[in-house]
N, C-alpha and C positions, 0 to 999 in steps of 0.2 A: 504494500500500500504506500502511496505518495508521500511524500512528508516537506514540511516548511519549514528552512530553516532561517535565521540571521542573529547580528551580533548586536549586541546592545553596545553603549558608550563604552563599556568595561572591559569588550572582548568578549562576554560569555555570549556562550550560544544559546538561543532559545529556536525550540524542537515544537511543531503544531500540527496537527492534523490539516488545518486549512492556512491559507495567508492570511498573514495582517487584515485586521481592521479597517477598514479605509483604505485598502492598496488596489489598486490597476495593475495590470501585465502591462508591463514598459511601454509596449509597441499603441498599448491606447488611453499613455498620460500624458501624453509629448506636451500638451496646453501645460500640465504643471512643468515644463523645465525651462527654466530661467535659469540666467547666471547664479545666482545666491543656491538654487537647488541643485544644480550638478556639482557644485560646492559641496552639500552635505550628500548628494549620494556617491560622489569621490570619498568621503570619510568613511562612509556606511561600505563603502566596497575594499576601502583600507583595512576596514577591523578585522576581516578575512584572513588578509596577511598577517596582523598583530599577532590573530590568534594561532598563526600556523595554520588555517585550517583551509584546502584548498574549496574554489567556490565548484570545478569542474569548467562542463561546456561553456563559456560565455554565452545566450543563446533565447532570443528575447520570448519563447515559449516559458523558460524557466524562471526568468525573471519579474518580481513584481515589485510595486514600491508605493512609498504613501507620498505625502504632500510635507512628511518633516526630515526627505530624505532617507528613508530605512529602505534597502534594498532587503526583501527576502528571495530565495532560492528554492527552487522546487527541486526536490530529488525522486523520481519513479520510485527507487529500490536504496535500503542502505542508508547512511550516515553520512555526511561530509571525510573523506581522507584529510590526515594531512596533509599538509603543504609539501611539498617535493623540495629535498634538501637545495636545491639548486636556485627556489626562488618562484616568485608570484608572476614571473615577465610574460610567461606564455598568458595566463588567465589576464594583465595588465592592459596585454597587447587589444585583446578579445575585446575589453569591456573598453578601451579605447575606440575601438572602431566601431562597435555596436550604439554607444554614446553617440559618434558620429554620424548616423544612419539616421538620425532626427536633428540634431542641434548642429550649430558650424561648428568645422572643424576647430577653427581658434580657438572658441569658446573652451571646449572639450579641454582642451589642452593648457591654454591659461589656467583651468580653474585645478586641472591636474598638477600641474608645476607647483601650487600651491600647497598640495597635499604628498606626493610623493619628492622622496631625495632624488638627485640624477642619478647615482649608482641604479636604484629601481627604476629611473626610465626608461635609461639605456640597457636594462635588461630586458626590456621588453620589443626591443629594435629586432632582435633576431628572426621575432615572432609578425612582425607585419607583412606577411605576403602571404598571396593566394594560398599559396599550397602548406602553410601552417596553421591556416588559420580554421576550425570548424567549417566545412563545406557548406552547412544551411547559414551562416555568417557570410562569409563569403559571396555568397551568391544572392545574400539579399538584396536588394536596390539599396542606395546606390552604389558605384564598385567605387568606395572610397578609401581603402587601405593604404593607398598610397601618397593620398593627400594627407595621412593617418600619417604617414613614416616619415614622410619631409618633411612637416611641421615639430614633429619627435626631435628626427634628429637635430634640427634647428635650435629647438630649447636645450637638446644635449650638451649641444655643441657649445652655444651661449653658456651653458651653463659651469662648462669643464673650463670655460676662458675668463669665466667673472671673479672676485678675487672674494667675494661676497656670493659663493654658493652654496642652498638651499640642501644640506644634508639629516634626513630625521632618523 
């Protein structure tokens, strides 16, 4: 049976039979994402990482969220894995380009810079192209992963050269 997970302010997990209260599947909140909300669901998809615990597919079937940025997770079967010793960059990448699939690119990416270190950004460079990326992602409209990567490595790059770089 399906289960619903996400993390609260503290890291912990909370486990539900149904989503959130007040949550939409991503693909029909678009109206709620403003600047200040991809703000708090860049934190709300952070906690993920904090907690080690990987989110899986990026993948806007699985995805739902409320209006105070809480992203939860639908899992079919099973628990959330942890995190892969290697890093959140593949899952980073996903929820990069899926973000971009409704809101501009900039946006996505400003409000990201803000919440992750560059080390985690440029983890997640490896992960933007086609053929890394979940094929239902991939193939949604519109094919924007690459405008996903050049913007990335852009703040990377800014960011490996600023003398005042953003490390958490």
């Amino acid at each position: 049976m399906a289960r619903w997970y996400w993390c609260d302010d503290y890291g912990e997990l909370t486990e539900s039979h149904g989503h959130p209260p007040k949550s939409r599947p991503i693909a029909a909140a678009v109206e709620w994402m403003g600047p200040e909300l991809i703000s708090d669901l860049h934190r709300s998809f952070a906690r993920w990482t904090e907690a080690r615990l990987s989110t899986g597919p990026v993948l806007p079937h699985r995805l739902w969220i409320d209006q105070s940025g809480l992203v939860a997770i639908r899992f079919a079967t099973g628990a959330p894995d942890r995190l892969p010793e290697v890093g959140a960059g593949e899952e980073l990448a996903q929820w990069l380009v899926l973000l971009s699939k409704w809101i501009e690119t900039y946006v996505v990416l400003a409000r990201a810079r803000g919440v992750w270190s560059t080390p985690a950004l440029a983890a997640a460079l490896p992960f933007l192209s086609p053929c890394m990326l979940p094929r239902p992602l991939a193939q949604l409209p519109p094919d924007n992963w690459e405008e996903v990567a050049r913007g990335l490595a852009a703040i990377v790059l800014d960011n490996a050269s600023s003398p005042n770089q953003h490390f958490i």
